[in-house]
Biotite code that builds the C-alpha atoms (Angstrom):
import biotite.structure as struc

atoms = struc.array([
    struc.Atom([-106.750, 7.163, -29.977], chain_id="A", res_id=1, res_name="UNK", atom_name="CA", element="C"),
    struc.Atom([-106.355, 6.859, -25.937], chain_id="A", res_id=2, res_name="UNK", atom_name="CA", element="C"),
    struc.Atom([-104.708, 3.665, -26.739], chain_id="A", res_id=3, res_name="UNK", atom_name="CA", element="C"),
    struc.Atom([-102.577, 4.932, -28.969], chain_id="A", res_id=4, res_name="UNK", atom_name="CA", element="C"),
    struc.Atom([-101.681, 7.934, -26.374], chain_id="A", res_id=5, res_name="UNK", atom_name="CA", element="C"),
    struc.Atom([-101.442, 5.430, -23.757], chain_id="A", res_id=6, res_name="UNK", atom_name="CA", element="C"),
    struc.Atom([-98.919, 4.119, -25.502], chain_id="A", res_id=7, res_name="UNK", atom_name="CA", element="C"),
    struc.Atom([-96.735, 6.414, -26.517], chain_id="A", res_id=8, res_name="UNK", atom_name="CA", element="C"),
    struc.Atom([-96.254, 7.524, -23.297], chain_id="A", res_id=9, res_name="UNK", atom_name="CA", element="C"),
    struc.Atom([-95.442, 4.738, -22.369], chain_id="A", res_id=10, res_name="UNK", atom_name="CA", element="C"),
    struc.Atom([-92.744, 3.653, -24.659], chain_id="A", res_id=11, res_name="UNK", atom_name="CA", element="C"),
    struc.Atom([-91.477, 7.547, -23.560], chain_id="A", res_id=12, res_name="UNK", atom_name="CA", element="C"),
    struc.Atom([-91.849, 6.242, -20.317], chain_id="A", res_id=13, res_name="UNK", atom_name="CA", element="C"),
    struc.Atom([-89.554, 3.394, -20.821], chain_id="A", res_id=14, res_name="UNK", atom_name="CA", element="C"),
    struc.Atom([-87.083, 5.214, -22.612], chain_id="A", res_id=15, res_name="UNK", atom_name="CA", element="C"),
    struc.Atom([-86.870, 7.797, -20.330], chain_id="A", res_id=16, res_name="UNK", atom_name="CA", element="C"),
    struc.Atom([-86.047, 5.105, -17.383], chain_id="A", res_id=17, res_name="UNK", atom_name="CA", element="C"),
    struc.Atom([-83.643, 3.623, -20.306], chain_id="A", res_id=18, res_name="UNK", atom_name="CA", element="C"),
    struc.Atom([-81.683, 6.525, -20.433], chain_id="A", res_id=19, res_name="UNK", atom_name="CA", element="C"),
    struc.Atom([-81.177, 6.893, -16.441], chain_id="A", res_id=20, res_name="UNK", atom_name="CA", element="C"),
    struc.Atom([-80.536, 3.429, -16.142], chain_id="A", res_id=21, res_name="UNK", atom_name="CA", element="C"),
    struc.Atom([-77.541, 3.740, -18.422], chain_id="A", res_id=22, res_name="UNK", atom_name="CA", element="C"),
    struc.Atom([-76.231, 6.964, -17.008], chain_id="A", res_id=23, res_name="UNK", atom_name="CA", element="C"),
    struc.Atom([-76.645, 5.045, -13.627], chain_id="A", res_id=24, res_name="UNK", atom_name="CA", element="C"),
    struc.Atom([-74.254, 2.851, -15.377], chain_id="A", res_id=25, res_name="UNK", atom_name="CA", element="C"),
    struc.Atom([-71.788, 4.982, -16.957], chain_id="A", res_id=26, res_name="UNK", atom_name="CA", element="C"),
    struc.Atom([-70.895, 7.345, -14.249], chain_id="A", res_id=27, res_name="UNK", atom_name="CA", element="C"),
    struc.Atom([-69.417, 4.908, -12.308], chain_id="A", res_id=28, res_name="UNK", atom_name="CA", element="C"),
    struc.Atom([-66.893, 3.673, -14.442], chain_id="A", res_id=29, res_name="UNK", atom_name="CA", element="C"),
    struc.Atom([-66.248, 7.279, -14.929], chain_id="A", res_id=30, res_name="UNK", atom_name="CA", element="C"),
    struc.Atom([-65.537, 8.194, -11.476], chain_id="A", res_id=31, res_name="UNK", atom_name="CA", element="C"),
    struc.Atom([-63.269, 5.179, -11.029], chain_id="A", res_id=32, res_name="UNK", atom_name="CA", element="C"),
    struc.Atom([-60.880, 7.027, -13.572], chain_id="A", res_id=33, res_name="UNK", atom_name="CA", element="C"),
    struc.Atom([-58.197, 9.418, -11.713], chain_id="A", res_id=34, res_name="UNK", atom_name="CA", element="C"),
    struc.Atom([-59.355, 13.382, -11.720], chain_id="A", res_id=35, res_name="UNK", atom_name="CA", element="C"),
    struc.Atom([-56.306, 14.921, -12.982], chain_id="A", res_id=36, res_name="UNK", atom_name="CA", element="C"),
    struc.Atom([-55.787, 19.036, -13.736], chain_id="A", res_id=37, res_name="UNK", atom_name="CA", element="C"),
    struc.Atom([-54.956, 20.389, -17.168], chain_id="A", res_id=38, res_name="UNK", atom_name="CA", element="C"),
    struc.Atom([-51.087, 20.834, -17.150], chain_id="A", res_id=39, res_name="UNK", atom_name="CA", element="C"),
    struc.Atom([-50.286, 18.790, -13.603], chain_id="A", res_id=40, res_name="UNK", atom_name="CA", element="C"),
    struc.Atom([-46.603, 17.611, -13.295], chain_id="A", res_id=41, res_name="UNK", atom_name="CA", element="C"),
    struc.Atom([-45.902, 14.009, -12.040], chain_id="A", res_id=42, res_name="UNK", atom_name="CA", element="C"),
    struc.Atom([-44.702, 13.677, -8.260], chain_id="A", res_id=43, res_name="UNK", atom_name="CA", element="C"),
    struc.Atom([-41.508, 13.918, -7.820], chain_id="A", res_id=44, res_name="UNK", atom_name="CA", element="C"),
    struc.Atom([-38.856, 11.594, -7.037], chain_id="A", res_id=45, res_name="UNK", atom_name="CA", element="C"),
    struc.Atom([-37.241, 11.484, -3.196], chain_id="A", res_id=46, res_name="UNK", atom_name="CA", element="C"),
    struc.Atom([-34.128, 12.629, -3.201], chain_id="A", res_id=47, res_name="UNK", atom_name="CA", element="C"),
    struc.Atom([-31.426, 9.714, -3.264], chain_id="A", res_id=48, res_name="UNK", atom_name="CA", element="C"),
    struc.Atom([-29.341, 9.503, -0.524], chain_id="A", res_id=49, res_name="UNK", atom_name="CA", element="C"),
    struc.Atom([-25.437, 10.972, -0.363], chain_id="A", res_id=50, res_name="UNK", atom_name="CA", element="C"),
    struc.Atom([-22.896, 8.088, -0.925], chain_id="A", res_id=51, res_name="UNK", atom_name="CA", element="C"),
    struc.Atom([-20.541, 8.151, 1.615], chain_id="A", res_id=52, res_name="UNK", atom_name="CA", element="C"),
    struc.Atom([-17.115, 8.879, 1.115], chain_id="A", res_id=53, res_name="UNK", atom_name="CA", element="C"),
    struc.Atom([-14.653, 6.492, 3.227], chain_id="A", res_id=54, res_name="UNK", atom_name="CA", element="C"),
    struc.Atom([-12.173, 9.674, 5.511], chain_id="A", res_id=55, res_name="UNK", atom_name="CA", element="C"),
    struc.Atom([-9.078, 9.374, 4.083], chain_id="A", res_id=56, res_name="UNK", atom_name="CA", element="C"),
    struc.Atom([-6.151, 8.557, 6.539], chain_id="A", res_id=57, res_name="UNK", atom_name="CA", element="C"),
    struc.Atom([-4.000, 11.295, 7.353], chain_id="A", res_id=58, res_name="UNK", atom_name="CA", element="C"),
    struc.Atom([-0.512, 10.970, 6.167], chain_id="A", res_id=59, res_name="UNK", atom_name="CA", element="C"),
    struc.Atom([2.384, 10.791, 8.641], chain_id="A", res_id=60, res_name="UNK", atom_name="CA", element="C"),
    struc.Atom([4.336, 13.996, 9.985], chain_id="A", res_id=61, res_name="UNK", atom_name="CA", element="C"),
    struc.Atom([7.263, 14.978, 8.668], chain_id="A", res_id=62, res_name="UNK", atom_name="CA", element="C"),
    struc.Atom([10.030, 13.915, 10.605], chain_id="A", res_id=63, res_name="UNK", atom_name="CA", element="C"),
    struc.Atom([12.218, 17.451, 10.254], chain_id="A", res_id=64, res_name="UNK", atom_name="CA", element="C"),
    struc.Atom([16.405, 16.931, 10.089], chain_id="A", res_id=65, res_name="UNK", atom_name="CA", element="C"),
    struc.Atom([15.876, 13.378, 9.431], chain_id="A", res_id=66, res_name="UNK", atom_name="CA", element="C"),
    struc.Atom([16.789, 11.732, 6.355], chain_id="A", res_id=67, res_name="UNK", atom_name="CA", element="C"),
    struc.Atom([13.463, 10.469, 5.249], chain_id="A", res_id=68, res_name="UNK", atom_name="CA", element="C"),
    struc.Atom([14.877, 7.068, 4.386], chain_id="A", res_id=69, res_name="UNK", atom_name="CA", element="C"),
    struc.Atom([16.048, 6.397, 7.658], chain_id="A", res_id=70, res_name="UNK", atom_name="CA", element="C"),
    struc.Atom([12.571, 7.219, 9.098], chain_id="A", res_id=71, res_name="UNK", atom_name="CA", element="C"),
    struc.Atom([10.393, 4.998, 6.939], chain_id="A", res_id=72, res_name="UNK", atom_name="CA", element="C"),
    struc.Atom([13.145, 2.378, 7.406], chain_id="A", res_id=73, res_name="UNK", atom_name="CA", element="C"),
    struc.Atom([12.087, 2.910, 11.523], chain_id="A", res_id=74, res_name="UNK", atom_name="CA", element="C"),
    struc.Atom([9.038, 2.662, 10.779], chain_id="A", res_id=75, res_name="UNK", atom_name="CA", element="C"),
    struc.Atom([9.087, -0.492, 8.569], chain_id="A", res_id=76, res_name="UNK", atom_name="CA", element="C"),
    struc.Atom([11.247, -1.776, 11.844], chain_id="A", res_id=77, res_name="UNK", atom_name="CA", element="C"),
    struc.Atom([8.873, -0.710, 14.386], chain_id="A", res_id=78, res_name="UNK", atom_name="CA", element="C"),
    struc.Atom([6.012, -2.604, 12.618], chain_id="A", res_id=79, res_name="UNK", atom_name="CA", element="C"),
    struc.Atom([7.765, -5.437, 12.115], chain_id="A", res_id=80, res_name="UNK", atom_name="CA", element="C"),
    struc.Atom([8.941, -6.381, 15.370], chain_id="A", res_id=81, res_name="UNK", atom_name="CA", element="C"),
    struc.Atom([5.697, -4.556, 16.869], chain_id="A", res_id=82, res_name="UNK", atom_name="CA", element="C"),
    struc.Atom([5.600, -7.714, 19.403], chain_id="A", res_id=83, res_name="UNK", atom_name="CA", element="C"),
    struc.Atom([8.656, -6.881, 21.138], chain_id="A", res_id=84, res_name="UNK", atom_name="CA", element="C"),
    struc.Atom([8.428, -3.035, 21.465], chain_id="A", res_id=85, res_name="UNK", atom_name="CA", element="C"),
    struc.Atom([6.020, -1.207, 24.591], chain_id="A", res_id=86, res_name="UNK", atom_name="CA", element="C"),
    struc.Atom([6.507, 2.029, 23.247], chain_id="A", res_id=87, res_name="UNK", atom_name="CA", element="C"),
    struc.Atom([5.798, 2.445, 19.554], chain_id="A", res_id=88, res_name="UNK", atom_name="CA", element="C"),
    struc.Atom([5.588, 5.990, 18.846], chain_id="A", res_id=89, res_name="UNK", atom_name="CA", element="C"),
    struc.Atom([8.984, 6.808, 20.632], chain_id="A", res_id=90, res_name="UNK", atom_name="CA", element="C"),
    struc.Atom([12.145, 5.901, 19.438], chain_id="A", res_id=91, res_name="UNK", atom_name="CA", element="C"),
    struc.Atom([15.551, 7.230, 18.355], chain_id="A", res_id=92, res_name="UNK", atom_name="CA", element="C"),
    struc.Atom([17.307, 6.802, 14.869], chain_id="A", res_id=93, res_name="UNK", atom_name="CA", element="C"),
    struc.Atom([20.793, 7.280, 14.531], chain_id="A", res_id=94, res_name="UNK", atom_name="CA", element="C"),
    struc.Atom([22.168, 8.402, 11.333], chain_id="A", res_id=95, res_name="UNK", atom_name="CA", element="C"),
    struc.Atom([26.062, 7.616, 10.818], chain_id="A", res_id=96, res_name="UNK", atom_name="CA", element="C"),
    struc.Atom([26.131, 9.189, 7.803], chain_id="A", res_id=97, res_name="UNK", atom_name="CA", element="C"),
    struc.Atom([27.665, 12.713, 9.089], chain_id="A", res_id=98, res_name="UNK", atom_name="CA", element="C"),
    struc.Atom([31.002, 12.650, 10.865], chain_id="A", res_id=99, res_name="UNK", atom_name="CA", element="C"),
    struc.Atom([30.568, 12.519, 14.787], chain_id="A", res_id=100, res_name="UNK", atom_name="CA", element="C"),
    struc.Atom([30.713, 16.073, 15.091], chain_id="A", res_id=101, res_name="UNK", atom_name="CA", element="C"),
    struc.Atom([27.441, 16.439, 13.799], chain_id="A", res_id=102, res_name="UNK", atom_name="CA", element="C"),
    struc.Atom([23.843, 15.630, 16.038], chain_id="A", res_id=103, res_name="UNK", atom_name="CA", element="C"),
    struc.Atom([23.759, 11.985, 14.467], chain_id="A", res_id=104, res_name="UNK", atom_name="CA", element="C"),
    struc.Atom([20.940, 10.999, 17.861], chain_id="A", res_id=105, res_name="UNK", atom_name="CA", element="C"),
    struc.Atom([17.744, 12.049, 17.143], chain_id="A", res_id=106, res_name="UNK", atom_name="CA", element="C"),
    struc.Atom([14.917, 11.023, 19.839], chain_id="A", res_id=107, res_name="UNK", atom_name="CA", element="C"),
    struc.Atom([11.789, 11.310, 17.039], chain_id="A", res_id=108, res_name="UNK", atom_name="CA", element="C"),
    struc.Atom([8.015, 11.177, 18.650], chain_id="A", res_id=109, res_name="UNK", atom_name="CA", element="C"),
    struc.Atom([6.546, 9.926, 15.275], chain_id="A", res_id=110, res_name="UNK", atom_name="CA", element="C"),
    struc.Atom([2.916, 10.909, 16.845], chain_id="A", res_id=111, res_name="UNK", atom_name="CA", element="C"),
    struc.Atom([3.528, 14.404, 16.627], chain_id="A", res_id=112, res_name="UNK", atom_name="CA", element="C"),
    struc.Atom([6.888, 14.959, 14.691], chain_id="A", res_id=113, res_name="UNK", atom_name="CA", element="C"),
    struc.Atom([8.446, 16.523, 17.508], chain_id="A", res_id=114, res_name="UNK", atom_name="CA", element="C"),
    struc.Atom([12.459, 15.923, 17.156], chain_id="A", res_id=115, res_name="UNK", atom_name="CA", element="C"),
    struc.Atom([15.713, 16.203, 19.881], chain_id="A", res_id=116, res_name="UNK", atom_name="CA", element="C"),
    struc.Atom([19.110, 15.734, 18.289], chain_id="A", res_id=117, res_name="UNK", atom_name="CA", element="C"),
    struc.Atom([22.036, 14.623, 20.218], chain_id="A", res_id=118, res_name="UNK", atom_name="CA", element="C"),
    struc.Atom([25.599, 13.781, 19.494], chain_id="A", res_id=119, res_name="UNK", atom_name="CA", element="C"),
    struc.Atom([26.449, 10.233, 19.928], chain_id="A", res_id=120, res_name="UNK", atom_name="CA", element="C"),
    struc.Atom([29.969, 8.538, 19.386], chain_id="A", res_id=121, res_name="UNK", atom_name="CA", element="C"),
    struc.Atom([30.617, 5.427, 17.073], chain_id="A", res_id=122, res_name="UNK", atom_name="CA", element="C"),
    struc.Atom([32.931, 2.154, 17.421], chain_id="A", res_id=123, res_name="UNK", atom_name="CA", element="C"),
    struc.Atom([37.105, 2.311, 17.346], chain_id="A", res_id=124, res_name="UNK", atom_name="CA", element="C"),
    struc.Atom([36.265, -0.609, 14.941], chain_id="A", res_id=125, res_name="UNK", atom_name="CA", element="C"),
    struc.Atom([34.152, 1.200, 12.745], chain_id="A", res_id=126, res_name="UNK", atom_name="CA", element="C"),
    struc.Atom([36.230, 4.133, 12.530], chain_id="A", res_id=127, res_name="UNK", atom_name="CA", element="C"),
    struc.Atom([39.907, 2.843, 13.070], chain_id="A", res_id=128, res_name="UNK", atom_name="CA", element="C"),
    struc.Atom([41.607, 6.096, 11.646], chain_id="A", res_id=129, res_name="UNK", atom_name="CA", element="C"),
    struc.Atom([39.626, 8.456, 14.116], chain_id="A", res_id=130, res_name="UNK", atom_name="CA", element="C"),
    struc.Atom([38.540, 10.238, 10.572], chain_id="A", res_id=131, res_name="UNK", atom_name="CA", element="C"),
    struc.Atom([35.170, 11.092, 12.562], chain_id="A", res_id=132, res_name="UNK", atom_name="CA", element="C"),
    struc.Atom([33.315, 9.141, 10.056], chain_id="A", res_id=133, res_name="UNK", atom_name="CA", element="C"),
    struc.Atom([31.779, 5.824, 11.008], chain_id="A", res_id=134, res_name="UNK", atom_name="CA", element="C"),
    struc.Atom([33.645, 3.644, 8.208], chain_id="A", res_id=135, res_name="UNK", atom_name="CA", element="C"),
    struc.Atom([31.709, 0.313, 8.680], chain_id="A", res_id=136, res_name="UNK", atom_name="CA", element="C"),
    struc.Atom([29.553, -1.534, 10.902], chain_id="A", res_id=137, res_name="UNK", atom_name="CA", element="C"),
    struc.Atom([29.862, -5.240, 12.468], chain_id="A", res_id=138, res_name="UNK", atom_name="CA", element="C"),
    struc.Atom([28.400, -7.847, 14.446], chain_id="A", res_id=139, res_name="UNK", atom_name="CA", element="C"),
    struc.Atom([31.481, -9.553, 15.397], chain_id="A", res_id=140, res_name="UNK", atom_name="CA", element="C"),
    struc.Atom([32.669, -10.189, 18.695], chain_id="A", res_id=141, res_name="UNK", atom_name="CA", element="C"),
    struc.Atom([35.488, -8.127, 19.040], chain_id="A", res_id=142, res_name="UNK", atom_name="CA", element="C"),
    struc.Atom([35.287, -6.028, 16.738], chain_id="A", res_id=143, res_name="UNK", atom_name="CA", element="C"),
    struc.Atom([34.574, -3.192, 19.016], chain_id="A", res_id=144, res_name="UNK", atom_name="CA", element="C"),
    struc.Atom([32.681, -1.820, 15.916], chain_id="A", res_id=145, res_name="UNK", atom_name="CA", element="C"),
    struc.Atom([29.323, -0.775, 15.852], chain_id="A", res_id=146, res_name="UNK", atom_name="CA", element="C"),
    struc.Atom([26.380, -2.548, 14.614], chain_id="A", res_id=147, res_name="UNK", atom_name="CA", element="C"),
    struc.Atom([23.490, -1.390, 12.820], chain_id="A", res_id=148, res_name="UNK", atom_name="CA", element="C"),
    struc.Atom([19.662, -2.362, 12.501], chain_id="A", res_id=149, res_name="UNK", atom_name="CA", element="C"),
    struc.Atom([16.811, -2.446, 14.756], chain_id="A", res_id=150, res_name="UNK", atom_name="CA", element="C"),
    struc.Atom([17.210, -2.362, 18.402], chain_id="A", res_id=151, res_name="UNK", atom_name="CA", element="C"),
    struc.Atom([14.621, -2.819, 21.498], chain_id="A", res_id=152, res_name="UNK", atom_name="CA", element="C"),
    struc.Atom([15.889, -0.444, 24.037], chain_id="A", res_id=153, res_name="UNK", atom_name="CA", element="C"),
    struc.Atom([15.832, -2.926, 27.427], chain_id="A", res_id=154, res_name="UNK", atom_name="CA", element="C"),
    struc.Atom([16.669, -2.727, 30.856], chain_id="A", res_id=155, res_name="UNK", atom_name="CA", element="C"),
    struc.Atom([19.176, -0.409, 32.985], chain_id="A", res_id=156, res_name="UNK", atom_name="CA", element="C"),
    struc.Atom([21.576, -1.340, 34.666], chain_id="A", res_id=157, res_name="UNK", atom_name="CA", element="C"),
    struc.Atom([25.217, 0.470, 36.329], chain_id="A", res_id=158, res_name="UNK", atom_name="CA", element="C"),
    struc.Atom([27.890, -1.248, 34.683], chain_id="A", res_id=159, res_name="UNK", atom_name="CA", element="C"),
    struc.Atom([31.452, 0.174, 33.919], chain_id="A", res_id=160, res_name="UNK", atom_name="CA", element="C"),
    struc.Atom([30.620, 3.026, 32.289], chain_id="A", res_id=161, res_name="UNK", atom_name="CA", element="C"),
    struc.Atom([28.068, 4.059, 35.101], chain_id="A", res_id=162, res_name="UNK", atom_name="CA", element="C"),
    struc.Atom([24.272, 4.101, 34.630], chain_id="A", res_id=163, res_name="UNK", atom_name="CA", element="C"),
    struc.Atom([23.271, 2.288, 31.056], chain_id="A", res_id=164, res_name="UNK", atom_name="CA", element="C"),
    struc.Atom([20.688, 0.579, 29.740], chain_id="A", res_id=165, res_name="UNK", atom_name="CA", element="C"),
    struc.Atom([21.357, -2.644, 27.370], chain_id="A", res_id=166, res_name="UNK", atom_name="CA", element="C"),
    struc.Atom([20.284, -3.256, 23.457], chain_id="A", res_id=167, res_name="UNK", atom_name="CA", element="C"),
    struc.Atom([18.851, -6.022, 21.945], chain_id="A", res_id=168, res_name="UNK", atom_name="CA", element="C"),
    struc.Atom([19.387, -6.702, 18.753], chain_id="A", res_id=169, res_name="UNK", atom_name="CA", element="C"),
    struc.Atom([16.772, -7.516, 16.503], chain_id="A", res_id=170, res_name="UNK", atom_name="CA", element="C"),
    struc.Atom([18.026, -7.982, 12.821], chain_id="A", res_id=171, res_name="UNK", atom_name="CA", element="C"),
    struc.Atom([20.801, -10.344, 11.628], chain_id="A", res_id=172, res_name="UNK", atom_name="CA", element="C"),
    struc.Atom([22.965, -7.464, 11.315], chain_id="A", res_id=173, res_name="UNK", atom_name="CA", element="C"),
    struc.Atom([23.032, -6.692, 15.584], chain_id="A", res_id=174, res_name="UNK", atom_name="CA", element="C"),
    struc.Atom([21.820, -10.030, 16.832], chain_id="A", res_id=175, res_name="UNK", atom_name="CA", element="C"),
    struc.Atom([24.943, -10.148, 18.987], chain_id="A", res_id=176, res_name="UNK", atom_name="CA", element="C"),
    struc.Atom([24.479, -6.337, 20.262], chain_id="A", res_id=177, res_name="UNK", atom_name="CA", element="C"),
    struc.Atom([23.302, -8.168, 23.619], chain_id="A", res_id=178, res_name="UNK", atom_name="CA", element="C"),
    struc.Atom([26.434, -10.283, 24.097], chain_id="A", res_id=179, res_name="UNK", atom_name="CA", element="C"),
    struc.Atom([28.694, -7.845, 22.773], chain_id="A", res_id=180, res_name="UNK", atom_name="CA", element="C"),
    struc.Atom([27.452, -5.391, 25.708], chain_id="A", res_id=181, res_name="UNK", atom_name="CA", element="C"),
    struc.Atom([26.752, -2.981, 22.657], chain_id="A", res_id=182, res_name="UNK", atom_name="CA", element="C"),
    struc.Atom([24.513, -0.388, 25.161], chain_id="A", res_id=183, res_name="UNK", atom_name="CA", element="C"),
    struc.Atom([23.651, 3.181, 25.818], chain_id="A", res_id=184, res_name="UNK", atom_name="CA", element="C"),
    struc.Atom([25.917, 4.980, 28.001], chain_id="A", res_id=185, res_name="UNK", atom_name="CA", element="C"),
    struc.Atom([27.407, 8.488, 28.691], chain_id="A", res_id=186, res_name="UNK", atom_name="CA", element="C"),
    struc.Atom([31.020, 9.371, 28.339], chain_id="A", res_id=187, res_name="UNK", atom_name="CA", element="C"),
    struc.Atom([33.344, 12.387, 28.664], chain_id="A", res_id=188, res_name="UNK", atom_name="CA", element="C"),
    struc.Atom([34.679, 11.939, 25.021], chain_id="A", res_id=189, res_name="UNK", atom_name="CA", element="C"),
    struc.Atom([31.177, 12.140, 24.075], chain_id="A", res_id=190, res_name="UNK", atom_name="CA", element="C"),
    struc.Atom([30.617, 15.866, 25.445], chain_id="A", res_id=191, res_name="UNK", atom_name="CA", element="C"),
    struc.Atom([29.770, 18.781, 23.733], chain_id="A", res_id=192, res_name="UNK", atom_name="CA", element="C"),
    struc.Atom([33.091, 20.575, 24.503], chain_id="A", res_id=193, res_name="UNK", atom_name="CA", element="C"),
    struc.Atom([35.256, 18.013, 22.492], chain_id="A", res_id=194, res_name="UNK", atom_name="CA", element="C"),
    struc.Atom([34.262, 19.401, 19.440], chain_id="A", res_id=195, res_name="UNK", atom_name="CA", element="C"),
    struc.Atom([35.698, 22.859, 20.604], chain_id="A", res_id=196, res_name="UNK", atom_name="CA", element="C"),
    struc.Atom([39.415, 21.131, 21.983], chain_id="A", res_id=197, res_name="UNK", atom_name="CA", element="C"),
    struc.Atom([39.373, 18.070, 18.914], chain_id="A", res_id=198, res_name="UNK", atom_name="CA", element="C"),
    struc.Atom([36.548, 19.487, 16.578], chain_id="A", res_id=199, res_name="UNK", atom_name="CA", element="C"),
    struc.Atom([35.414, 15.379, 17.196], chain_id="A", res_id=200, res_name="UNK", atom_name="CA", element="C"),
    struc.Atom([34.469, 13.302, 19.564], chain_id="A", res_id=201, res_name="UNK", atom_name="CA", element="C"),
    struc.Atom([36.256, 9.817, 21.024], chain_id="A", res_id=202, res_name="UNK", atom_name="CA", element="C"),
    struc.Atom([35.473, 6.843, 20.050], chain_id="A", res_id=203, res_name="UNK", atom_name="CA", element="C"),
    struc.Atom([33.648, 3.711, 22.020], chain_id="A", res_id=204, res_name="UNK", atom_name="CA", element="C"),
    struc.Atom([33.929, 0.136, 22.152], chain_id="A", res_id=205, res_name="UNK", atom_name="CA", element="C"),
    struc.Atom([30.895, -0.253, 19.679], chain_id="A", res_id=206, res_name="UNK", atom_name="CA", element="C"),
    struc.Atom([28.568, 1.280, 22.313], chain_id="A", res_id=207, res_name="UNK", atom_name="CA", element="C"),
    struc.Atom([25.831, 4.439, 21.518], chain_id="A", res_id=208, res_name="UNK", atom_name="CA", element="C"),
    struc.Atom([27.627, 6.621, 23.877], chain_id="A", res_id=209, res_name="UNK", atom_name="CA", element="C"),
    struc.Atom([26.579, 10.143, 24.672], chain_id="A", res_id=210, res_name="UNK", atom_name="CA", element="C"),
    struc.Atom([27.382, 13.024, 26.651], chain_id="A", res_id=211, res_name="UNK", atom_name="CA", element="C"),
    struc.Atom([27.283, 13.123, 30.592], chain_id="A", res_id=212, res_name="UNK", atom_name="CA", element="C"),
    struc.Atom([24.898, 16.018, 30.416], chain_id="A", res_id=213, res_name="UNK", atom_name="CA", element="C"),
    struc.Atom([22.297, 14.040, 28.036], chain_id="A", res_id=214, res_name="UNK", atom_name="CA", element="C"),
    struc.Atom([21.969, 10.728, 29.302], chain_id="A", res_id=215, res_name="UNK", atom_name="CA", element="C"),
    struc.Atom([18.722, 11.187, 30.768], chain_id="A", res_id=216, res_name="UNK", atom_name="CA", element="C"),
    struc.Atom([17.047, 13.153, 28.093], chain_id="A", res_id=217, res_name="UNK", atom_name="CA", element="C"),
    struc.Atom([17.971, 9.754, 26.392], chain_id="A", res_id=218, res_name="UNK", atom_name="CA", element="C"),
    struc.Atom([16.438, 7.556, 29.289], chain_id="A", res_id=219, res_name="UNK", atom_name="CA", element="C"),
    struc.Atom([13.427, 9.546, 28.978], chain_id="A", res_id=220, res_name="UNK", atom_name="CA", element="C"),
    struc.Atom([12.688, 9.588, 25.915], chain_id="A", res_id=221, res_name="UNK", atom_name="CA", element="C"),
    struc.Atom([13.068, 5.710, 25.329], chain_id="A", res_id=222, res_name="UNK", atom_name="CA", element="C"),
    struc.Atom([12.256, 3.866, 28.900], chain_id="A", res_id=223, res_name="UNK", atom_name="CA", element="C"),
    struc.Atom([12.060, 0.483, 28.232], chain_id="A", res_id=224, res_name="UNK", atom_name="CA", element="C"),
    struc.Atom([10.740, -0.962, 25.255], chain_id="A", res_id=225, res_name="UNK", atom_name="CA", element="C"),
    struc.Atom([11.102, 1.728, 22.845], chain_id="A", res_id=226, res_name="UNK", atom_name="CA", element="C"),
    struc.Atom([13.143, 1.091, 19.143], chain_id="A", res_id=227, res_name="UNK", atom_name="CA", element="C"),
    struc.Atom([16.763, 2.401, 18.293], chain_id="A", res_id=228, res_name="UNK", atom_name="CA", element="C"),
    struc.Atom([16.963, 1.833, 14.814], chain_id="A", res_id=229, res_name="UNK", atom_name="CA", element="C"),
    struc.Atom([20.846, 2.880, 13.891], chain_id="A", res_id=230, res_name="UNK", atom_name="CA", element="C"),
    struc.Atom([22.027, 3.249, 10.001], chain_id="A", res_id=231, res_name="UNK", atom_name="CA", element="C"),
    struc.Atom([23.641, 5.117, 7.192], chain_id="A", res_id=232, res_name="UNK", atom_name="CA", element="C"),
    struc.Atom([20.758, 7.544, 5.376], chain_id="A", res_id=233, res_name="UNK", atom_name="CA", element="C"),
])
């Protein structure tokens, strides 16, 4: 009967150890699992970066009084002959459209927009029935006509018509403006009061004349190396 007792208690003996040596071994492959609460949300996802947007350019002023066809024709000619010009964002255009009573000069900052309009006289040859309307332009020697195109506004010098400053002609159409002596100058058939005695003004040799009074506003604005860029709008 002892025996018996003996072992029973045993075998409970060795079950007993049985069952702790498997919990031993089931808890940790338990605990390797991640604890996670009833009803958690998964992390969430960083925020993606903003794309960025390339600045668009800002467009060009508006060139005021200026027949816009005439100004992106200047500028086409300013950044075409951009290796002969110093002064890129000053220059004068010169529509002959209008009769010559009309400001037909204006000195354009294309920076800022800012405009100055003069009056300017044309060519006997362009015009050879004083009509005050430039009727054509040439490049001929003797024509005493006025050319038209792209210009690089050079050098002064006093010449005949008293302080000027020479042209040079940068398109087929005013290659000979340096020859020719085709330059800015003043003149007293340019002023202001010959539109009150002839309601026009005279007429040059195929120069860009202007009045007495404004030939330095015209210096100024240009110096040397600027673009005249003179045409029909």
């Amino acid at each position: 009967m002892n025996e018996l007792l003996t072992g029973t208690a045993s075998r409970r003996g060795m079950l007993r150890a049985g069952g702790i040596a498997a919990a031993a071994l089931i808890v940790p492959g338990c605990m390797r699992q991640p604890l996670q609460s009833v009803g958690s949300q998964p992390a969430p996802k960083p925020a993606s970066k903003p794309t960025a947007v390339a600045a668009t350019p800002a467009p060009p002023p508006t060139i005021a009084g200026v027949a816009t066809s005439l100004v992106e024709r200047a500028r086409a000619a300013r950044d075409t002959h951009a290796g002969q010009l110093r002064q890129r964002d000053r220059v004068a255009i010169i529509d002959f459209t209008p009769a010559s009573y009309r400001s037909r000069l204006a000195l354009v900052d294309l920076a800022n927009g800012r405009v100055d309009k003069l009056l300017v006289a044309h060519g006997i040859g362009s015009d050879p029935g004083h009509t005050a309307f430039l009727q054509r332009f040439s490049n001929d020697d003797g024509s005493e006509a006025t050319c038209e195109g792209a210009f690089v506004a050079d050098n002064y010098y006093v010449g005949q018509h008293g302080r000027s400053q020479r042209l040079v002609g940068l398109d087929p159409t005013n290659s000979n403006a340096l020859s020719r002596a085709i330059v800015i100058h003043a003149a007293w058939y340019a002023n202001k009061d010959m539109l009150i005695s002839h309601g026009k003004l005279g007429r040059s040799q195929g120069c860009f004349a202007v009045g007495e009074n404004e030939l330095q506003r015209v210096f100024d604005h240009l110096g040397e190396g600027a673009l005249v860029y003179a045409a029909k709008g």
